[in-house]
C-alpha positions as CSV (number, residue, x, y, z in Angstrom):
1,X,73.8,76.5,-13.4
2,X,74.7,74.0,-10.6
3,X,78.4,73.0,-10.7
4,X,79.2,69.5,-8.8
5,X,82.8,71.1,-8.9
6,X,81.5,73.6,-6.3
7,X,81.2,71.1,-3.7
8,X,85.5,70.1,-3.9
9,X,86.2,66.8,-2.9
10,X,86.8,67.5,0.4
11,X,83.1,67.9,1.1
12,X,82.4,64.7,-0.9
13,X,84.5,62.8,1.3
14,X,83.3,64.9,4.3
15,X,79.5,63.6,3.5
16,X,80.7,60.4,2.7
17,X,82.5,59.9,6.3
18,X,79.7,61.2,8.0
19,X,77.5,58.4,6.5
20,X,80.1,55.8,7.0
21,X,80.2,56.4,10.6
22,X,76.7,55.6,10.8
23,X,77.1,52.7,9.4
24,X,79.6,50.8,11.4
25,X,80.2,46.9,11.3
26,X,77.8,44.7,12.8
27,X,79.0,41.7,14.8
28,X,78.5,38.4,13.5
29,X,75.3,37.1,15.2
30,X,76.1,34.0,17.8
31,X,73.9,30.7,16.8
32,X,74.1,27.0,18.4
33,X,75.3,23.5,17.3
34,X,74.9,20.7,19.8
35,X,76.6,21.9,22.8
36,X,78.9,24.8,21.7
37,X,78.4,28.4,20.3
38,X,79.5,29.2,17.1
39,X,79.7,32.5,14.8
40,X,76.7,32.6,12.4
41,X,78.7,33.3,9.2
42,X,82.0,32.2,9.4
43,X,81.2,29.0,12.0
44,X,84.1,29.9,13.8
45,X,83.8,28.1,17.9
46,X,82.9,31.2,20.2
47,X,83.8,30.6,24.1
48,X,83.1,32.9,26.1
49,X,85.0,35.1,27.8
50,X,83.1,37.4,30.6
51,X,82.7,39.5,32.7
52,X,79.6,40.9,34.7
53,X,79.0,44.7,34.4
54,X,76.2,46.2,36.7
55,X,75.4,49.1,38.9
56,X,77.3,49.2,42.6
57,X,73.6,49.6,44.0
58,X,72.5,46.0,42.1
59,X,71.7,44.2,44.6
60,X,71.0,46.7,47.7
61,X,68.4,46.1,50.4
62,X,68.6,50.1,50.5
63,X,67.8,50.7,46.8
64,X,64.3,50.2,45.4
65,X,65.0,50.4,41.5
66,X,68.2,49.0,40.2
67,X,70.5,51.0,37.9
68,X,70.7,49.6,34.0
69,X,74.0,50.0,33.2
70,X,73.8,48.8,29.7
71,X,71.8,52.2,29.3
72,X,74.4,54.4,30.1
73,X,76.4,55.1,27.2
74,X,78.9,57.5,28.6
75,X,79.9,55.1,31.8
76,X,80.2,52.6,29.0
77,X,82.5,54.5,27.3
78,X,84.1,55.1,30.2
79,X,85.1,51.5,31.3
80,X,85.6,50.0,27.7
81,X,89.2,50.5,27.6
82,X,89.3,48.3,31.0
83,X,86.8,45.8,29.4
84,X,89.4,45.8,26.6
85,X,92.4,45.6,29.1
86,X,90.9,42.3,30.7
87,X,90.8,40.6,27.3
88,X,87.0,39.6,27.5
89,X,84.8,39.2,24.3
90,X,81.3,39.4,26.8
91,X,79.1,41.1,29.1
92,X,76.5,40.1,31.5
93,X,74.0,42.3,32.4
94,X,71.6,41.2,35.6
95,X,69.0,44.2,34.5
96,X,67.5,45.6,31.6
97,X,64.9,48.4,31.7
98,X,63.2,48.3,28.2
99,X,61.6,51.2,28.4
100,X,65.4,53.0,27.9
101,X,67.9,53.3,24.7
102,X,70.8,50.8,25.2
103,X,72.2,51.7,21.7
104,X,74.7,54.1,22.5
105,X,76.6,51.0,24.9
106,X,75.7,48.5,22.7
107,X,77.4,50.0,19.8
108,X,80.3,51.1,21.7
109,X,80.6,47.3,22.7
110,X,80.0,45.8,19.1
111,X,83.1,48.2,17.7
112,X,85.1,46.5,20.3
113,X,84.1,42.8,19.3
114,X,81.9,42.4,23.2
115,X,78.6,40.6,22.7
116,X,75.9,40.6,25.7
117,X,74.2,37.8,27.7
118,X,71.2,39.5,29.6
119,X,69.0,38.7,31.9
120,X,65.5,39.0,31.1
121,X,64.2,38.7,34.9
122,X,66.4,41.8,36.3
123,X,66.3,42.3,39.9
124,X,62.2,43.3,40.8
125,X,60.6,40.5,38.2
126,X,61.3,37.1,38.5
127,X,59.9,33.9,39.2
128,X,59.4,34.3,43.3
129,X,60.7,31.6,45.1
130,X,58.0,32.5,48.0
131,X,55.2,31.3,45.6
132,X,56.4,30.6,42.4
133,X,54.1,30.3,39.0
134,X,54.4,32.0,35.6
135,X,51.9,34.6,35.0
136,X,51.3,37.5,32.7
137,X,53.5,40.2,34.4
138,X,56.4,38.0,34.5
139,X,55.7,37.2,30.7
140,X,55.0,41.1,29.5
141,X,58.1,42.3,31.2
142,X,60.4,39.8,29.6
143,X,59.1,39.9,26.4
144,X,59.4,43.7,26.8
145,X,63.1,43.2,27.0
146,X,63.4,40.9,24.1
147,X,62.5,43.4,22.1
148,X,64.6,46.0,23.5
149,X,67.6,43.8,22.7
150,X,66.5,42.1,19.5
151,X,67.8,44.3,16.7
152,X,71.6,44.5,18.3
153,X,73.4,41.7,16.4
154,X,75.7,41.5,19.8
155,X,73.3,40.2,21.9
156,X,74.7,37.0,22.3
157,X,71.7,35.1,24.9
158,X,69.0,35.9,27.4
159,X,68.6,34.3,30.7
160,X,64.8,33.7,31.7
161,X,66.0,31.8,34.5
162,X,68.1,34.5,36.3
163,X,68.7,33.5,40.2
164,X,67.5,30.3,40.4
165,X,68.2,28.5,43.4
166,X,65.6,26.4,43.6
167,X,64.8,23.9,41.4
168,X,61.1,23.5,42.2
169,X,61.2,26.2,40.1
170,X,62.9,24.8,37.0
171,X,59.0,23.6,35.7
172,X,58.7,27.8,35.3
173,X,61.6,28.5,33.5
174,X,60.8,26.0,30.9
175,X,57.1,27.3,30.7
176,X,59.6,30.8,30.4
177,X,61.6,29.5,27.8
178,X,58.3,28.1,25.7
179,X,56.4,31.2,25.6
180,X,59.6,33.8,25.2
181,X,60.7,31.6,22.1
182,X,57.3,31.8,20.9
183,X,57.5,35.4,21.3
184,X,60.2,35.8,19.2
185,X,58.7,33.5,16.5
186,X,55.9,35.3,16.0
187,X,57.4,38.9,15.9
188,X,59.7,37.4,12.9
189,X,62.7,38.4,15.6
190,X,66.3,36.2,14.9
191,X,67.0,33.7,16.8
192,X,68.3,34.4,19.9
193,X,69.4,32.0,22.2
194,X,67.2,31.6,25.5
195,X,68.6,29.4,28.3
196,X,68.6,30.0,32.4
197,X,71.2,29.8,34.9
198,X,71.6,28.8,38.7
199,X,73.6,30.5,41.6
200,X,73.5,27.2,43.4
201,X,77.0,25.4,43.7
202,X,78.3,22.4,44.8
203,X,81.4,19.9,44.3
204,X,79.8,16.7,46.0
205,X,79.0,14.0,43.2
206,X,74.8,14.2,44.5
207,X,74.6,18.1,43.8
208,X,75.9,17.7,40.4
209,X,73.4,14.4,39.6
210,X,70.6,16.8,40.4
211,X,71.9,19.4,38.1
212,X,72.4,17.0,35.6
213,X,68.5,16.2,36.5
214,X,67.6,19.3,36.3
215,X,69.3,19.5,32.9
216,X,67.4,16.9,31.4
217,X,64.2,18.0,32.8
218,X,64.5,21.6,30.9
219,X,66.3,19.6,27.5
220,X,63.9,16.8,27.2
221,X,61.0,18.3,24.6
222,X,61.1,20.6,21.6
223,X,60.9,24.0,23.9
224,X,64.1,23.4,25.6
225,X,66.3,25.8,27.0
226,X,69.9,26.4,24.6
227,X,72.3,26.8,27.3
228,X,72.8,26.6,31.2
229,X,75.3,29.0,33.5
230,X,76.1,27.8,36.7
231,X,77.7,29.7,39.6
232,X,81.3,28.7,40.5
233,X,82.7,30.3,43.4
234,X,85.0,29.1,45.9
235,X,82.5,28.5,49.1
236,X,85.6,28.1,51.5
237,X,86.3,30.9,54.0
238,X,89.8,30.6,53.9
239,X,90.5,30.0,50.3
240,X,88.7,33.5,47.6
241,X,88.9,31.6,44.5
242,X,87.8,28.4,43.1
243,X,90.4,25.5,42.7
244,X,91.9,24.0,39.3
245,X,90.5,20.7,40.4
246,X,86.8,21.9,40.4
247,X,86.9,23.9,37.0
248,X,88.1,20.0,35.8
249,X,85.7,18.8,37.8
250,X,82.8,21.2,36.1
251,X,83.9,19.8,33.0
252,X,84.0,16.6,33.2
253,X,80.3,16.5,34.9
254,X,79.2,18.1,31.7
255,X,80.6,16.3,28.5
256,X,77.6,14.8,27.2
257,X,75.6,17.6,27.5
258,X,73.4,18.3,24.8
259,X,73.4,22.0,25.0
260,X,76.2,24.6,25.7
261,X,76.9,24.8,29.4
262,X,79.4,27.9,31.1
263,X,80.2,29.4,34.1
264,X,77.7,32.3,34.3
265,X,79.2,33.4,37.6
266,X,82.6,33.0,39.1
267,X,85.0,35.1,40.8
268,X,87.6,35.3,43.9
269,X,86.3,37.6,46.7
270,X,88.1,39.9,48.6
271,X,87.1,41.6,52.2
272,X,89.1,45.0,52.0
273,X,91.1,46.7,49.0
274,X,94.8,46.4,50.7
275,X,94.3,42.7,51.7
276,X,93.4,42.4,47.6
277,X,95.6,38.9,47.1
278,X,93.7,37.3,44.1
279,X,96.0,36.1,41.8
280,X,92.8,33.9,39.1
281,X,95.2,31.7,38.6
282,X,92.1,29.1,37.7
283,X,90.6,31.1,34.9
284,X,93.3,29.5,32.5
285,X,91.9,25.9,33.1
286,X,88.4,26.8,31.5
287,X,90.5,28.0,28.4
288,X,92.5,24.4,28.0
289,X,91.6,21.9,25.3
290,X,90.2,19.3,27.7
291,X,87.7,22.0,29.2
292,X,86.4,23.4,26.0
293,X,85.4,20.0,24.8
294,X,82.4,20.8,27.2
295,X,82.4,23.8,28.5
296,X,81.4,27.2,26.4
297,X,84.0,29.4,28.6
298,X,82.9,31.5,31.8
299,X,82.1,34.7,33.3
300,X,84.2,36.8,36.0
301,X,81.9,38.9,38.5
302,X,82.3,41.5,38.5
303,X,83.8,44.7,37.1
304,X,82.1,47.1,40.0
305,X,82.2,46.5,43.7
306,X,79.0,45.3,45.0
307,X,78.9,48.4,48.1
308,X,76.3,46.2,50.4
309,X,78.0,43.0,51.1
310,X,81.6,42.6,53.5
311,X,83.1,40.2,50.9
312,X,83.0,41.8,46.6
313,X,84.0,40.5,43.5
314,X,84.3,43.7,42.6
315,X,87.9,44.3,40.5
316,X,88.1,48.0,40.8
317,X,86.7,51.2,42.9
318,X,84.9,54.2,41.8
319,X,86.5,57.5,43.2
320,X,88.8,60.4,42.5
321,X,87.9,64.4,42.5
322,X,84.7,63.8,40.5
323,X,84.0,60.4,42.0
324,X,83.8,58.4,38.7
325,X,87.0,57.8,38.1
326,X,87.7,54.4,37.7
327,X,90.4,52.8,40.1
328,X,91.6,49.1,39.6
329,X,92.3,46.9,42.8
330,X,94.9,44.5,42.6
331,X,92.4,42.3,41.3
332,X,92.2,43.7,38.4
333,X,96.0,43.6,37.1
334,X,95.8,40.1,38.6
335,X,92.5,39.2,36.1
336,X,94.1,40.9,33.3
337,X,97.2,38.8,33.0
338,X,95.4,35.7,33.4
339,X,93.4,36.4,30.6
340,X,95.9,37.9,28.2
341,X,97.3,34.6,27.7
342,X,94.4,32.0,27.2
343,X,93.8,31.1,23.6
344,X,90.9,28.9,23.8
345,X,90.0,26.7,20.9
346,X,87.5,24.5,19.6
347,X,86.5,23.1,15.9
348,X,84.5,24.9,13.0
349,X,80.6,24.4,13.4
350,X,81.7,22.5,9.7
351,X,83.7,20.4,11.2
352,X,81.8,19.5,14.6
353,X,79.3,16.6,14.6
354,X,77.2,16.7,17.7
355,X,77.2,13.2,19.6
356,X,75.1,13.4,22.8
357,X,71.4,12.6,21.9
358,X,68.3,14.2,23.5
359,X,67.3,13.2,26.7
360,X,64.0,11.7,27.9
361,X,62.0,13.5,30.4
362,X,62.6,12.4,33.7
363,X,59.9,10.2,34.8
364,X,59.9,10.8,38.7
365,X,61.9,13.9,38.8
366,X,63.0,14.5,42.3
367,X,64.2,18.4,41.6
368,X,62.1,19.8,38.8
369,X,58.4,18.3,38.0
370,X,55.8,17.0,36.1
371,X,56.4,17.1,32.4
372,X,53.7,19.0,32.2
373,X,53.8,22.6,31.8
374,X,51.7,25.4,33.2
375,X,49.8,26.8,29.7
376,X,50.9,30.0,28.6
377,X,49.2,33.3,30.7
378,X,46.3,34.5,28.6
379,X,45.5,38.3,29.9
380,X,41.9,37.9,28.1
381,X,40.7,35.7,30.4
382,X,42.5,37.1,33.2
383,X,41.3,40.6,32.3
384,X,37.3,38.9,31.7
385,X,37.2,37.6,35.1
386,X,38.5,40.3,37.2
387,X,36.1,42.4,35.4
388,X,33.7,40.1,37.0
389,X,34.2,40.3,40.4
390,X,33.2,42.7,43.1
391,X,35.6,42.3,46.0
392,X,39.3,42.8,44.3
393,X,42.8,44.6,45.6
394,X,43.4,47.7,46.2
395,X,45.0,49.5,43.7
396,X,49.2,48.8,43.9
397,X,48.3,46.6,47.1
398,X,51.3,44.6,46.0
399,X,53.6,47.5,45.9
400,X,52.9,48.8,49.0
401,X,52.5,45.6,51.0
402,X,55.0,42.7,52.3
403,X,54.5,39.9,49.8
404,X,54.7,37.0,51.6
405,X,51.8,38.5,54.6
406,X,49.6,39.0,51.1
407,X,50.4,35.6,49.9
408,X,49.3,34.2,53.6
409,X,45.9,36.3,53.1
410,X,45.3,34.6,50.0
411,X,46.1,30.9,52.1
412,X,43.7,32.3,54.9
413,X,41.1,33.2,52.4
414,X,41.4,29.5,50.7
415,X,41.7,28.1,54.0
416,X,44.8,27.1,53.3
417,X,43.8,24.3,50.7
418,X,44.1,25.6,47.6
419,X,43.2,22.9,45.3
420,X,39.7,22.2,47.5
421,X,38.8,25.7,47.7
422,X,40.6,27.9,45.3
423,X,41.2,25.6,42.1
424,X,41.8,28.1,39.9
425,X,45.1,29.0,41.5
426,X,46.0,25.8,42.0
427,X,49.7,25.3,40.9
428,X,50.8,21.8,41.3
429,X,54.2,21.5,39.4
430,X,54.5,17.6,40.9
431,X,51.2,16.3,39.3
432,X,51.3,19.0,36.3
433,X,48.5,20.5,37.5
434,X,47.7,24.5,37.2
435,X,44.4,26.2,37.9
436,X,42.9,28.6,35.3
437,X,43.8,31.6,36.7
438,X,47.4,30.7,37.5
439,X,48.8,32.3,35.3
440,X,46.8,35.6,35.9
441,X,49.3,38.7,37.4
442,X,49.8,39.1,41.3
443,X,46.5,41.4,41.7
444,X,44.3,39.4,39.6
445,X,45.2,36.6,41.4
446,X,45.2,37.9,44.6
447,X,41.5,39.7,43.6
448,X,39.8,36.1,42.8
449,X,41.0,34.9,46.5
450,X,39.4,37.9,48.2
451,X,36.4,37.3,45.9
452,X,36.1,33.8,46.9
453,X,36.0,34.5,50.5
454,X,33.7,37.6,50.3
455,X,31.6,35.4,48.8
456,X,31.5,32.8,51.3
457,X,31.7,35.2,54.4
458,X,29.7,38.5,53.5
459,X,30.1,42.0,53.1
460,X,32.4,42.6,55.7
461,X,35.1,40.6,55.0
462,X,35.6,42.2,51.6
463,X,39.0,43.7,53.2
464,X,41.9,41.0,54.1
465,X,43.4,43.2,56.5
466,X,42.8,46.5,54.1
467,X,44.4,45.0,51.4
468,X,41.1,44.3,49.4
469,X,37.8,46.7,48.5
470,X,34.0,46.4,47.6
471,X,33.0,47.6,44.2
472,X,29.3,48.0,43.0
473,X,27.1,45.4,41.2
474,X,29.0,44.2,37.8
475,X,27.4,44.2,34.4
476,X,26.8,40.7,32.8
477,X,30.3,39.9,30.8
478,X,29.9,40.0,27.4
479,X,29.9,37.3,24.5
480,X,33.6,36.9,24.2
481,X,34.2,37.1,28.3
482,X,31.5,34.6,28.8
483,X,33.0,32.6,26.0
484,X,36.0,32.1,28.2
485,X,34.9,31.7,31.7
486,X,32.4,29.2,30.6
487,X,34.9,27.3,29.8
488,X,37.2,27.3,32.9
489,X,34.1,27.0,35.0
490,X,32.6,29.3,38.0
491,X,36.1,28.1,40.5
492,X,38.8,27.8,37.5
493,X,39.4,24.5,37.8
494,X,38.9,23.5,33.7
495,X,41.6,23.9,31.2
496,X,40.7,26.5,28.5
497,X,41.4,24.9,25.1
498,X,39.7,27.4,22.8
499,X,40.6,31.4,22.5
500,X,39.6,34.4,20.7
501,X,41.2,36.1,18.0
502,X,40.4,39.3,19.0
503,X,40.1,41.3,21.8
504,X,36.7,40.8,23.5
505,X,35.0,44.0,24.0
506,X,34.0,45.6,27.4
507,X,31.4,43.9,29.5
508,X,28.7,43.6,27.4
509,X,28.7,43.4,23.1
510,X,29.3,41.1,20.5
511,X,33.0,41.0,19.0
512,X,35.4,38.7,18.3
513,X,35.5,35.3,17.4
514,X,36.7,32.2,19.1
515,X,39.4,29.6,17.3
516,X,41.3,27.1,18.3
517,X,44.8,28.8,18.6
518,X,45.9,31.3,21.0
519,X,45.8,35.1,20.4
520,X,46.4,36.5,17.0
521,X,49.4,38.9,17.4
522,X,49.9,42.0,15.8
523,X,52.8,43.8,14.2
524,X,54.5,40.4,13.0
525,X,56.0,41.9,9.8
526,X,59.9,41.5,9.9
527,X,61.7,45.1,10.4
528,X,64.5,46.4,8.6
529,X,67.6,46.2,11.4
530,X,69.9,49.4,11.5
531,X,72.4,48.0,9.4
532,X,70.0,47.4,6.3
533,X,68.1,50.8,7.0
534,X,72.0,52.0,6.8
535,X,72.5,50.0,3.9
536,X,69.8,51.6,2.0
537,X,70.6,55.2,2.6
538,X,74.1,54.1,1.3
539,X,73.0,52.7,-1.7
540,X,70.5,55.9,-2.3
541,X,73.1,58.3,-1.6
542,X,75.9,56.8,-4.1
543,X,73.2,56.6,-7.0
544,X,72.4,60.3,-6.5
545,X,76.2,61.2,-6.7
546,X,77.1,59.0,-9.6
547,X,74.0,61.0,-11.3
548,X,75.1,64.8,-10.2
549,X,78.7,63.3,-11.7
550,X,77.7,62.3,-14.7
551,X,74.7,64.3,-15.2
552,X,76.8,67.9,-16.4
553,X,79.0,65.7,-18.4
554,X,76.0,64.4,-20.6
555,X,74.3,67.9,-20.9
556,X,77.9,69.3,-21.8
557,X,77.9,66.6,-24.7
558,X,73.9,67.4,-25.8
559,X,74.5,71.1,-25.5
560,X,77.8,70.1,-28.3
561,X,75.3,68.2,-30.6
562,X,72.8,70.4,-30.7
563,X,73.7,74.3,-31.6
564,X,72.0,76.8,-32.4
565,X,68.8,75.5,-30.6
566,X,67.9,76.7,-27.4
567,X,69.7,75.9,-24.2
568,X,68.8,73.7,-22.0
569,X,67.3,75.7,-18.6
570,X,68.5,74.2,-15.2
571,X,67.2,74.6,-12.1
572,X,70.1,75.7,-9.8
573,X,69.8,73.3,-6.6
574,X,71.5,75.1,-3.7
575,X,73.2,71.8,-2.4
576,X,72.5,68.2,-2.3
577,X,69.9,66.7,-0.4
578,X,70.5,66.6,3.4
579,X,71.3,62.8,4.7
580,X,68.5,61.9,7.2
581,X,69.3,58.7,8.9
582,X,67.2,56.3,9.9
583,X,65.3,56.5,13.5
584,X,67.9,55.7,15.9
585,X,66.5,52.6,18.6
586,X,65.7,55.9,21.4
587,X,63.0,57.0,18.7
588,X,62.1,53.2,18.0
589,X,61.7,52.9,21.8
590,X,59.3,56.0,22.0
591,X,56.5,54.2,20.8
592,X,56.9,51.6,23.0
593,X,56.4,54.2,26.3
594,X,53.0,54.9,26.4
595,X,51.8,50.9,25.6
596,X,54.1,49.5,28.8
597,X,51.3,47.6,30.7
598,X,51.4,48.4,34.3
599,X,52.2,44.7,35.5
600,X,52.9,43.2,39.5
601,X,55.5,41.0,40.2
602,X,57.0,40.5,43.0
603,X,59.6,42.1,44.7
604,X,63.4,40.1,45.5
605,X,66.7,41.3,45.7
606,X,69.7,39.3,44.3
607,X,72.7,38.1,46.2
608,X,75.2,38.1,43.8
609,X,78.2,39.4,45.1
């Protein structure tokens, strides 16, 4: 007969420790009131305390795939005693690869009370400042990170604006914002905070009017961005860190902001390790009562030196027998006294009534654009037309190629007026105007160009300087296909208004039927986060041992009433049942290998120090 006694309390409490440590505390989730952050559940003010934590290769003209460090769970474990040492309560990560498990660092951080502010853009796919325009790559891949990040309750924000230094391109990161909130709404995801930040910086009373411009142009409808970083470094050759005077002067320039603004980059630089002088003696003013009235707090770059540049941020070196030691500079000790003491404050989310309104959109913006946005990509119609033409790319052309000599083939082939010749990659952010096949990935869009100007020239110049090929006769498009193109007309200069719900079938067939909304997504149903699959299996597990507790007791009691009748036969189970915990986010992320689309955007390299 099985005896519970056989197990002795030290295995209960063994099991029971084992299943606690899978279910550790969850950080509060970070939400937004008017223009400060605030902890979901207790509505406590959260101001941010950084620090930027990326790969020493980030960055390098020598390096063709950045390094996600938020991936790496041992480094992480590794440098959290330092991240602990500097007093900071956040990370920011420049690059996220989705495709990896960031649950290892992630937890690791969440124990420690760090939350995360990512970038969704990374270092290879952003909005190109060459020939900017929001298309379906750019949406895919950052979407792909969203979900990566979603179920960790210590991601704190993503950027979809990461690098942006020019505001011509601020008309994009709204269009960003739009469809990655969407995104999340439709996948039943929490909400997570989506804003942008700049890494232009200036003290002069113009450059702050146009960021105050620019503001208004990316707060002024319903889709607005929920925060802005801006980059604050010192700009003087003589002088490695940023003055008192302009961390006042950042915060006064902000105070009627409507949404939470921070410094998403700041630092003192230093040229060589022994000449390492930085005291931060500014950090303290973004902590003061006077600052925090506007400003959400700020973010140091950057933990690891940054090997391709003369001057780093960098606050400590990698070295040592194994080379991965961690060795801080001078920097470092100097950082982590300046933070140990700040003790910024702000009032309860209860007790905080937001005062600045919601701007209007600017009417003649002179940094950003037209109000109107560039529609959302729509990779049926993309995929229906260049399943039409004959003359399209070579295969990875735009991996293989310098960017900017294809973007001058597709000028040649338009004769370098788009909106005459090529309307339907027309991308006019002034007049809010945005060809039907702007939104359509590098390849596709680089295929219609060198369809056009086959078509005008003949065979032979189906090449573009052997960038571009000649395929054989296409098939009529099908029902759905010809649904769509019909509407944009033969050049792509109409606006399509009405979609399909389904996916439209190869080039010929009947499937699929057209409505007035954009694609139906699939797989909206809300999933269980980690903490309430953990929840579960606790609440299982403690009902089957309050049952093998009392069970022996109640047969001991039946077995006493009733003698002389038969006994009762038991099965003799060997052992409970094994715990099986839930999938951990590396299995979750399995599924999501094989469906990665194989997108093209467009190559650029940060210059973050």
């Amino acid at each position: 007969m099985f005896k519970v006694a056989s197990l002795g309390v030290l295995s209960w409490l063994a099991l029971l420790v084992q299943l606690f440590s899978f279910v550790h505390a969850e950080l509060d989730p970070i939400v937004i009131k008017g223009s400060h952050f605030f902890t979901k559940t207790d509505g406590k003010a959260f101001i941010i305390r950084g620090l930027t934590y990326y790969s020493p290769t980030f960055g390098s003209f020598s390096s063709t795939q950045p390094v996600d460090a938020l991936a790496d769970g041992p480094t992480c474990e590794r440098d959290l005693p330092f991240f602990q040492d500097l007093n900071i309560n956040v990370l920011r990560i420049y690059y996220i690869n989705p495709t990896l498990d960031h649950s290892a660092c992630m937890k690791l951080l969440s124990d420690a009370g760090i939350y995360v502010v990512a970038d969704v853009t990374g270092a290879a796919y952003d909005i190109d400042a060459y020939n900017p325009r929001w298309h379906e790559g750019l949406l895919n891949s950052y979407t792909q990170v969203v979900d990566s990040l979603a179920s960790f309750t210590n991601l704190l924000a993503l950027s979809v604006g990461g690098f942006m230094s020019d505001e011509d391109q601020l008309t994009f990161v709204k269009a960003a914002t739009r469809d990655v909130k969407q995104h999340i709404r439709e996948k039943g995801l929490r909400e997570i905070p989506i804003g942008w930040v700049s890494i232009t910086w200036g003290r002069t009373t113009d450059t702050i009017a146009e960021y105050k411009e620019a503001l208004e142009f990316v707060t002024c409808t319903e889709e607005r961005a929920d925060f802005f970083g801006l980059l604050m470094v010192s700009g003087r050759d003589t002088e490695p860190c940023p003055r008192a005077e302009d961390v006042d002067h950042f915060a006064r320039s902000f105070q009627d902001s409507t949404i939470p603004v921070f410094s998403s980059d700041t630092g003192c630089w230093v040229e060589a390790q022994e000449k390492d002088n930085r005291t931060y003696g500014y950090m303290s003013e973004f902590f003061k009562n006077n600052a925090t009235e506007s400003l959400s707090g700020a973010i140091v770059m950057t933990f690891l030196p940054n090997l391709t540049q003369n001057q780093s941020y960098g606050l400590v070196n990698v070295g040592g027998a194994n080379g991965d030691e961690i060795m801080p500079m001078n920097g470092f000790s100097a950082l982590s006294s300046a933070m140990a003491t700040v003790k910024p404050s702000f009032s309860n989310a209860v007790d905080y009534t937001p005062t600045a309104t919601t701007p209007p959109c600017p009417t003649n913006p002179s940094n950003a654009g037209h109000p109107t946005m560039q529609p959302k990509p729509y990779s049926l119609l993309c995929s229906c037309m260049v399943d039409s033409l004959r003359c399209v790319a070579k295969k990875d052309v735009f991996n293989t190629n310098n960017v900017a000599e294809l973007f001058d083939n597709i000028s040649n082939a338009c004769d370098h007026n788009m909106t005459s010749n090529c309307p339907g990659l027309t991308v006019d952010t002034y007049k809010g105007v945005f060809g039907a096949f702007s939104g359509c990935n590098n390849s596709v869009a680089y295929s219609w160009a060198a369809n056009e100007y086959w078509q005008h020239h003949g065979d032979n110049a189906c090449d573009l300087n052997g960038t571009a090929e000649l395929r054989d006769e296409r098939p009529p498009p099908s029902n759905d296909c010809k649904f769509l193109l019909d509407q944009v007309g033969k050049n792509g200069q109409n606006t399509l208004t009405a979609f399909l719900d389904s996916t439209p079938t190869g080039t010929s067939g009947t499937s699929g039927t057209a409505t007035g909304s954009s694609q139906s997504v699939s797989g909206n149903a809300k999933k269980l986060s980690k903490g309430m699959k953990a929840g579960i299996a606790l609440g299982v597990l403690l009902c089957v041992i309050t049952v093998l507790l009392t069970a022996p007791l109640a047969l001991r009691r039946k077995k006493k009433s009733k003698k002389g009748k038969e006994a009762i036969s038991q099965s003799d189970p060997s052992d409970l049942p094994e715990f099986v915990p839930p999938p951990t986010h590396a299995q979750q992320q399995q599924n999501r290998l094989s469906e990665l689309p194989e997108f093209q955007g467009l190559m650029r390299h940060s210059h973050h120090g």
